[in-house]
N, CA, C and O atoms as a Tinker XYZ file with bonds, in Angstrom:
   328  protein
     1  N    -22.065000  -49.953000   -9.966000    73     2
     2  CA   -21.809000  -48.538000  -10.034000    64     1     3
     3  C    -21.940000  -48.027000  -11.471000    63     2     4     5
     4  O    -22.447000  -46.945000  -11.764000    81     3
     5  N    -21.604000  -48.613000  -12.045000    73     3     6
     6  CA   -21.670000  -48.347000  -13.746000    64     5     7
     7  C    -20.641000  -47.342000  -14.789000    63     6     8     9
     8  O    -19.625000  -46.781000  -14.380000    81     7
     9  N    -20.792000  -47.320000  -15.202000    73     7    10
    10  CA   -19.781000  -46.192000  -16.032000    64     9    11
    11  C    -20.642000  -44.503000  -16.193000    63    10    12    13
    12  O    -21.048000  -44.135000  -17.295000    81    11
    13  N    -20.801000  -43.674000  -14.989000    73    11    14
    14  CA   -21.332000  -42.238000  -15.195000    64    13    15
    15  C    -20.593000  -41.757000  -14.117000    63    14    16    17
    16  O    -20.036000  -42.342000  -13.188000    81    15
    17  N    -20.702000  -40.489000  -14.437000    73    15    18
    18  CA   -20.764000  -39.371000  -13.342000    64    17    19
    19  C    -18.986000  -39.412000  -13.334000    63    18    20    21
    20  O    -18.397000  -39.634000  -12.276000    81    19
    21  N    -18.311000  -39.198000  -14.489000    73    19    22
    22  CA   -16.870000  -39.256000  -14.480000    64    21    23
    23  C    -16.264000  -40.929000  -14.626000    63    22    24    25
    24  O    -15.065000  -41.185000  -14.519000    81    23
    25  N    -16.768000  -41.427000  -14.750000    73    23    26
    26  CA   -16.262000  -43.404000  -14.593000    64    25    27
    27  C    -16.285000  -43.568000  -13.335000    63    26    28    29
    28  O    -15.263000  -43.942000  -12.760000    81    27
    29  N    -17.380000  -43.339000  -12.691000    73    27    30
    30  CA   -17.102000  -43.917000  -10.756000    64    29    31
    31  C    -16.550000  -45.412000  -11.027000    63    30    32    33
    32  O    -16.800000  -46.143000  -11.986000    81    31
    33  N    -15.860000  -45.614000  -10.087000    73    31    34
    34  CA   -14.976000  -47.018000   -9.763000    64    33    35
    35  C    -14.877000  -47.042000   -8.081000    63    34    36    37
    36  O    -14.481000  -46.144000   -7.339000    81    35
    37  N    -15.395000  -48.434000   -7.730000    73    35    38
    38  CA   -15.312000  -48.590000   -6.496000    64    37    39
    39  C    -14.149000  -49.691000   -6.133000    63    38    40    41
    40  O    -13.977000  -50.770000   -6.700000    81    39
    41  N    -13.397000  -49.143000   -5.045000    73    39    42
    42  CA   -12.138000  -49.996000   -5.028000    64    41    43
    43  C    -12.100000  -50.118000   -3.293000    63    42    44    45
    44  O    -11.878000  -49.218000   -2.483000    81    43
    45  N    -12.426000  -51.686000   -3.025000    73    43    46
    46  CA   -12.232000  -51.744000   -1.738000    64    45    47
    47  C    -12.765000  -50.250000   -0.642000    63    46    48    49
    48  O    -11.956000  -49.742000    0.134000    81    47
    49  N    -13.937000  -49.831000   -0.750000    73    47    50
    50  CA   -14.332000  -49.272000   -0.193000    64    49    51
    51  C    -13.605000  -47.763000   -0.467000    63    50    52    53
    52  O    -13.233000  -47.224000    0.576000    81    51
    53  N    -13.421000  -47.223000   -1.351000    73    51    54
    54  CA   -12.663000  -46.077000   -2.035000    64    53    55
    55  C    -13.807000  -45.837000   -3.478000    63    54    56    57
    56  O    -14.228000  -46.709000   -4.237000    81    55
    57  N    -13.954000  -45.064000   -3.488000    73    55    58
    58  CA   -14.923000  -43.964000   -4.850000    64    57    59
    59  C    -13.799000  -43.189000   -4.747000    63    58    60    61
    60  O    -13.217000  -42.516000   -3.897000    81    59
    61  N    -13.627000  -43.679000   -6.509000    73    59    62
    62  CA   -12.426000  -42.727000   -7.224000    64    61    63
    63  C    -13.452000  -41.955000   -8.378000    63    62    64    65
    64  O    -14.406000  -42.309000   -9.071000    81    63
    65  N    -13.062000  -41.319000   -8.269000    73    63    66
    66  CA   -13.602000  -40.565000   -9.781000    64    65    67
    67  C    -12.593000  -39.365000  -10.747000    63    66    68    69
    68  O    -11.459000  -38.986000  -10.454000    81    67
    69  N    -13.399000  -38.961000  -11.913000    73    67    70
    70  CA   -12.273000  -38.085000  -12.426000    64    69    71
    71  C    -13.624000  -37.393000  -13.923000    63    70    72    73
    72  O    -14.583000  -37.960000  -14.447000    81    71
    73  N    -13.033000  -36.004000  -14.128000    73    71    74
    74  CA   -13.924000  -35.606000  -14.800000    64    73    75
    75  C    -12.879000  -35.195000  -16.163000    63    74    76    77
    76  O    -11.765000  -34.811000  -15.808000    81    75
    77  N    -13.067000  -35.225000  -17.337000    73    75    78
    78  CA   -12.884000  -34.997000  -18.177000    64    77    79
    79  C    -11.974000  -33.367000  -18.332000    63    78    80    81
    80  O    -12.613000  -32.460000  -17.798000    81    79
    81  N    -11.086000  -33.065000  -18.750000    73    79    82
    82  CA   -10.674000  -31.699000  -19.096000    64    81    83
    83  C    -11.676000  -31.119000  -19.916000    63    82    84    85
    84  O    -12.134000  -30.000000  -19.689000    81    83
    85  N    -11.933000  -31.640000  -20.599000    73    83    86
    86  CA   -13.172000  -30.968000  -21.685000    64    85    87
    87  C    -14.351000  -30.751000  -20.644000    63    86    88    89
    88  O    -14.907000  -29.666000  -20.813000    81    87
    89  N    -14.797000  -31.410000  -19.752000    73    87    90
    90  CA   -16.073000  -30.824000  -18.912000    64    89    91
    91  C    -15.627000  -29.466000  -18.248000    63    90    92    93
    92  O    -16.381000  -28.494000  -18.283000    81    91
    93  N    -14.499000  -29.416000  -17.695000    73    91    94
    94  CA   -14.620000  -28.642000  -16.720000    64    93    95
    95  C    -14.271000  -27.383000  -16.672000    63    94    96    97
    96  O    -13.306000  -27.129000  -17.394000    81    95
    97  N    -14.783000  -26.336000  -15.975000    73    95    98
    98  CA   -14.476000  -24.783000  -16.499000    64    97    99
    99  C    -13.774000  -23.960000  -15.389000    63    98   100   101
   100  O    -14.197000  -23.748000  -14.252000    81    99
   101  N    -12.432000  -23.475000  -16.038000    73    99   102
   102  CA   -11.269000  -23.518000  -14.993000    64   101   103
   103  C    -12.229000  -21.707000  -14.682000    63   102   104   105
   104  O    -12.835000  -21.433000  -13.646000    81   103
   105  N    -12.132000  -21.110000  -15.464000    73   103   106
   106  CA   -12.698000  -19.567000  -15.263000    64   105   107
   107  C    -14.269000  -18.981000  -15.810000    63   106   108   109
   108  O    -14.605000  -18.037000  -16.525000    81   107
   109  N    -14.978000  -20.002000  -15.116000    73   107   110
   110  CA   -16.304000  -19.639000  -15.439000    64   109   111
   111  C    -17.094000  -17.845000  -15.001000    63   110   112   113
   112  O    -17.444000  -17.378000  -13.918000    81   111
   113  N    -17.118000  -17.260000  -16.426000    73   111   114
   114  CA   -17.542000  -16.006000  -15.405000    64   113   115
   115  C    -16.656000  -14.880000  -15.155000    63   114   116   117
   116  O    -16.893000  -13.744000  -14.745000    81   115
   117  N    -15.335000  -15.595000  -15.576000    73   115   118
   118  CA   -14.556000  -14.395000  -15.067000    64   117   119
   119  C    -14.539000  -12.885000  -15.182000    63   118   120   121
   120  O    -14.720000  -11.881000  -14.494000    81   119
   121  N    -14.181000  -13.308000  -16.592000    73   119   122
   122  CA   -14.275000  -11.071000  -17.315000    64   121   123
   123  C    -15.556000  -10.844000  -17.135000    63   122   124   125
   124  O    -15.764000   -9.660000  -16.868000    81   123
   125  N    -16.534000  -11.524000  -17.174000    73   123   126
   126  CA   -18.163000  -10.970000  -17.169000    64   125   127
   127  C    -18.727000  -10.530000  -16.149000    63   126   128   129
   128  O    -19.415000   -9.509000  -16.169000    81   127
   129  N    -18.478000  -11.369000  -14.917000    73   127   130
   130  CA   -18.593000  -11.138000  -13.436000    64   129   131
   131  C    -17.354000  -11.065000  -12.768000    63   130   132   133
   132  O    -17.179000   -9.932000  -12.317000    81   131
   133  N    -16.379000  -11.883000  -12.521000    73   131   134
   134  CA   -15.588000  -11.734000  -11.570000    64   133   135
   135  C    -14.733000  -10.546000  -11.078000    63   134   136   137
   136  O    -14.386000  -10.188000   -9.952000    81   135
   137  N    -14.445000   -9.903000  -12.723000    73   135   138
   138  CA   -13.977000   -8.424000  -12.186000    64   137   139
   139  C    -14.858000   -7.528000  -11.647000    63   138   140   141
   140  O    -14.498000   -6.813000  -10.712000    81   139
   141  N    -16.162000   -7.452000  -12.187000    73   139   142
   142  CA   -16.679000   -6.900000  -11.473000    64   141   143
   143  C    -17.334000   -7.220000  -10.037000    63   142   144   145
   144  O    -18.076000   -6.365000   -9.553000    81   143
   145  N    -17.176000   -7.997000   -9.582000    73   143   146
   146  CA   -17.212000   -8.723000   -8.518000    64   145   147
   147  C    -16.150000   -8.467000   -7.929000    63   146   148   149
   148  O    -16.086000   -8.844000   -6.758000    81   147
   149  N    -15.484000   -8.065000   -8.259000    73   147   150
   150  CA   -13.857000   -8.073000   -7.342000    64   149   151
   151  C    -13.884000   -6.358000   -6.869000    63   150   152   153
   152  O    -13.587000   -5.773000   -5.828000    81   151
   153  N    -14.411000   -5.912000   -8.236000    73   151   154
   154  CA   -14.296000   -4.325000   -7.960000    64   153   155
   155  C    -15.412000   -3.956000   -6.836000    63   154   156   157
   156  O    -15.078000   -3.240000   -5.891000    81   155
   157  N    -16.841000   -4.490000   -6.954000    73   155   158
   158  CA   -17.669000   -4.464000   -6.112000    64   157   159
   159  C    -17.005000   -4.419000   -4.076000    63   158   160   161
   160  O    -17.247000   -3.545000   -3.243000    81   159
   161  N    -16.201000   -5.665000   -3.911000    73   159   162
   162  CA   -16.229000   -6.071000   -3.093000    64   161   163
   163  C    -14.860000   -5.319000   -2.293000    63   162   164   165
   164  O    -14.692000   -5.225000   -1.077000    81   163
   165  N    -14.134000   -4.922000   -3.180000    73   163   166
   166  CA   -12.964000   -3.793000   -2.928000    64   165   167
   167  C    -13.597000   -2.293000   -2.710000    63   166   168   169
   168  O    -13.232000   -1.634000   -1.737000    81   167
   169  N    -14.419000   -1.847000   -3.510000    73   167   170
   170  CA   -14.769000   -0.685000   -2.881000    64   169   171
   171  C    -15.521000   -0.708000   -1.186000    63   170   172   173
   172  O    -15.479000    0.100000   -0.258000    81   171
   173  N    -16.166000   -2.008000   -1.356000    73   171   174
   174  CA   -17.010000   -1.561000    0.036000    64   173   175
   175  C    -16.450000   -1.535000    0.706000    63   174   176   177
   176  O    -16.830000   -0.789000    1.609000    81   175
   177  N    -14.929000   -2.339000    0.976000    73   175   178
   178  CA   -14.463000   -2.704000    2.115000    64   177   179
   179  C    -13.520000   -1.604000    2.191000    63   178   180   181
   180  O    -12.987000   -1.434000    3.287000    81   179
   181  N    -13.240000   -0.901000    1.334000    73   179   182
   182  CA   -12.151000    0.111000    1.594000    64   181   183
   183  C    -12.341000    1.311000    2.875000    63   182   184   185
   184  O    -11.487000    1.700000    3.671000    81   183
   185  N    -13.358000    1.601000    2.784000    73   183   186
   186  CA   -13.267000    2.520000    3.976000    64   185   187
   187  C    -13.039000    2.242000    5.201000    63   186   188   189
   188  O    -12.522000    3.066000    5.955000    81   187
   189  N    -13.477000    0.748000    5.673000    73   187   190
   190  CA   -13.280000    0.028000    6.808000    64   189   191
   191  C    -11.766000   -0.089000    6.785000    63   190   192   193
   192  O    -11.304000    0.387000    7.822000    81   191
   193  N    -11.008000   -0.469000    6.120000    73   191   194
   194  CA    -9.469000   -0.846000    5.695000    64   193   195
   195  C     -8.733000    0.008000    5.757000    63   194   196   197
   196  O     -7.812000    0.015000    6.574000    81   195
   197  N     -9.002000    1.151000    4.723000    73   195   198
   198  CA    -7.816000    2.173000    4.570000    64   197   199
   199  C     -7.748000    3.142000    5.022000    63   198   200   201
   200  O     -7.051000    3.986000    4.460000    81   199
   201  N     -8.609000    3.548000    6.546000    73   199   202
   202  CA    -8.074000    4.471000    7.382000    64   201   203
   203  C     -7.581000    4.461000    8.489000    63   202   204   205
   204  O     -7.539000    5.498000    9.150000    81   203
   205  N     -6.949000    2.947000    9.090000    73   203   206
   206  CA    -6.765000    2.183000    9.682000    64   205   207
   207  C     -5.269000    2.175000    9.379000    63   206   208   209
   208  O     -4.375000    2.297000   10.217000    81   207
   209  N     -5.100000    1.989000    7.865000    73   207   210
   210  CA    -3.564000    1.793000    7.345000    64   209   211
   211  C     -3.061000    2.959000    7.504000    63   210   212   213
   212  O     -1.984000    3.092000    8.085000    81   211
   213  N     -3.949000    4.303000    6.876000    73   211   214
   214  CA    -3.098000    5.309000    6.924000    64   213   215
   215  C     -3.029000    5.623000    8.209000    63   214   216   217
   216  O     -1.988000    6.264000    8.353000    81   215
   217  N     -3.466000    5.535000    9.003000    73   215   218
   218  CA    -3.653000    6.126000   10.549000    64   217   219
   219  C     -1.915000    5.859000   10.790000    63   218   220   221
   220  O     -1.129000    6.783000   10.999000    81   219
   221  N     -1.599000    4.677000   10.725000    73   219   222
   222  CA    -0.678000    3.777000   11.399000    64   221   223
   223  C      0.357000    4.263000   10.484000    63   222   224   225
   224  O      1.402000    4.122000   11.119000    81   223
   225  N      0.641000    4.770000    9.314000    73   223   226
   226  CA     1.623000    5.051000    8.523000    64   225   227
   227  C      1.926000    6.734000    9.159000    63   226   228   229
   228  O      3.030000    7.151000    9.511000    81   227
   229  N      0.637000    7.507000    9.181000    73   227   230
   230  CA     1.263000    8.768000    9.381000    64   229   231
   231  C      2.012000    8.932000   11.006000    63   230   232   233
   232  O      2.864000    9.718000   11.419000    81   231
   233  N      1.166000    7.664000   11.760000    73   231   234
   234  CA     2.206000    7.613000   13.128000    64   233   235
   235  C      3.566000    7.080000   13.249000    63   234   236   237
   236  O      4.262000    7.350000   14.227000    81   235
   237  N      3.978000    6.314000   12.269000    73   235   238
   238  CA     4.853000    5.559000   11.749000    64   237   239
   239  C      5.908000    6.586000   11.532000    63   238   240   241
   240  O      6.942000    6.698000   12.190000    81   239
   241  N      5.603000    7.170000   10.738000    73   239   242
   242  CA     6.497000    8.355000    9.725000    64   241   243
   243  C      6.919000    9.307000   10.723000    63   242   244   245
   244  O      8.036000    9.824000   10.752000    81   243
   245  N      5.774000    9.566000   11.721000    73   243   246
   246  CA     6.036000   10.466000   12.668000    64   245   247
   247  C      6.945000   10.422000   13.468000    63   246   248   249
   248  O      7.895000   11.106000   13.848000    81   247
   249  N      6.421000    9.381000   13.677000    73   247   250
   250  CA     7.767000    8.749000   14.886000    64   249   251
   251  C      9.293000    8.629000   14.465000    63   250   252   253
   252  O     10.252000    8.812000   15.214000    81   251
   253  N      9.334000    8.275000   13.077000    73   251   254
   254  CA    10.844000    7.768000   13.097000    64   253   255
   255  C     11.158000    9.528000   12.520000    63   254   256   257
   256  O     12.366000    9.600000   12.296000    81   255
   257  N     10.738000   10.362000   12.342000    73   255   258
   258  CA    11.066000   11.643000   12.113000    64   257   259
   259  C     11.511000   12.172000   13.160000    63   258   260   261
   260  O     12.560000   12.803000   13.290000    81   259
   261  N     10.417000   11.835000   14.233000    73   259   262
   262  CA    10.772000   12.730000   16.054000    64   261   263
   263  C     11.950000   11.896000   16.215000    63   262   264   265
   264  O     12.995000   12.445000   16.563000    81   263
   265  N     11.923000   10.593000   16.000000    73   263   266
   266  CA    13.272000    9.783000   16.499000    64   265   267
   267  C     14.698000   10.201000   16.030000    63   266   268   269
   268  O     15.658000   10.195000   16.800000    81   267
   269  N     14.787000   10.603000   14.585000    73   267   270
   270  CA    15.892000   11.023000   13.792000    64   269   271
   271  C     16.344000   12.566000   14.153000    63   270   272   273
   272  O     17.431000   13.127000   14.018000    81   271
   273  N     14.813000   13.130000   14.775000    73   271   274
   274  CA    15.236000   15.066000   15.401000    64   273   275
   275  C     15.890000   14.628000   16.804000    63   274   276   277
   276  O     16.809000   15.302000   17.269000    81   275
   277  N     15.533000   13.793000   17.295000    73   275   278
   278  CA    16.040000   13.670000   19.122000    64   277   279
   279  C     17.337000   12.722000   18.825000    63   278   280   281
   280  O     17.694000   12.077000   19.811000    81   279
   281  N     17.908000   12.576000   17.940000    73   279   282
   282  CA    18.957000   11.387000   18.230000    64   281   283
   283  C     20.154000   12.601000   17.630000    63   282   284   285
   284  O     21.375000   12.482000   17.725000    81   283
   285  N     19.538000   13.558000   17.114000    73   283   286
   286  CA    21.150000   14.932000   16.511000    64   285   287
   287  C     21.048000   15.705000   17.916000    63   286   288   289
   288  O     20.136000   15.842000   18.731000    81   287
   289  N     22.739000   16.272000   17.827000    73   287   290
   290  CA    22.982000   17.037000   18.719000    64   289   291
   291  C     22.374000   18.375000   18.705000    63   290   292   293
   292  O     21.760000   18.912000   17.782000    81   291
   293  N     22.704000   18.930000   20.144000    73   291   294
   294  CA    22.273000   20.653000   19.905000    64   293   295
   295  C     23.186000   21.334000   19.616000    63   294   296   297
   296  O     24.143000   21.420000   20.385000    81   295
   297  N     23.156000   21.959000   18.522000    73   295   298
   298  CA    24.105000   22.672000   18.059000    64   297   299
   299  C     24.677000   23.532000   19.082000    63   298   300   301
   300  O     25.902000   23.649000   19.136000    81   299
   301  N     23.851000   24.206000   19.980000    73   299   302
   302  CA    23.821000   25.816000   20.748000    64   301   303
   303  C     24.528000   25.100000   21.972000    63   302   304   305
   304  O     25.095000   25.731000   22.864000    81   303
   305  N     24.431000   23.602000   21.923000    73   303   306
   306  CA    25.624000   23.445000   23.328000    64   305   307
   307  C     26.787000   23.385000   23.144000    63   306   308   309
   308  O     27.613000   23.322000   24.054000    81   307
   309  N     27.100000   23.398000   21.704000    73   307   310
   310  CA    29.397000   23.598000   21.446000    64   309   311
   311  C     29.219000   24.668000   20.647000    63   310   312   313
   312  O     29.890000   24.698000   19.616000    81   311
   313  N     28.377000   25.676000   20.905000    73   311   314
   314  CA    29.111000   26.587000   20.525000    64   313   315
   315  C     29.794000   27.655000   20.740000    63   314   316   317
   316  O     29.832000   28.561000   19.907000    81   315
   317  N     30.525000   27.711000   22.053000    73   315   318
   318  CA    31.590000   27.967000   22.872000    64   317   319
   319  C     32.682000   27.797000   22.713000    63   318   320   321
   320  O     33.523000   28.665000   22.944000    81   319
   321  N     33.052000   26.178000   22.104000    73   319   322
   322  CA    33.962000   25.378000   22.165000    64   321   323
   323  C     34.949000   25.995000   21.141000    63   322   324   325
   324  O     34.485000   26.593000   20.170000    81   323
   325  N     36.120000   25.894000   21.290000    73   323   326
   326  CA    37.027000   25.565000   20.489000    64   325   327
   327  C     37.758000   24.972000   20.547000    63   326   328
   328  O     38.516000   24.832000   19.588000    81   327
């Protein structure tokens, strides 16, 4: 097997390997592409996404509003009472 490609070592039918910290590149690309890559891929999808959310929020809101008007009394039925 030899000594490349990280020190391959063969052990009883096991390939171990291991690469150097110095080789390897944890954020290749990032600030150069990835944000913009991120921004790319967030705008397209937004329209598919976020009218879907709001849909469900303004029914949401709605509801627990109608729920909070129907759960108070009517005023105009005690006001007879004393």
């Amino acid at each position: 097997m030899g000594l490349e490609f990280g020190n391959l070592a063969r052990v009883r039918h096991v390939i171990t390997y291991s690469l150097s910290p110095f080789e390897q590149r944890a954020f290749p690309n990032y600030f150069s592409k990835g944000i913009l890559n991120a921004w790319r891929r967030f705008s397209s999808q937004f329209f598919r996404v976020a009218p879907p959310f709001i849909i469900g929020y303004m029914i949401y809101s709605w509801g627990t509003e109608e729920f909070e008007r129907l759960k108070r009394k009517n005023p105009a039925d005690y006001a007879n009472d004393e």
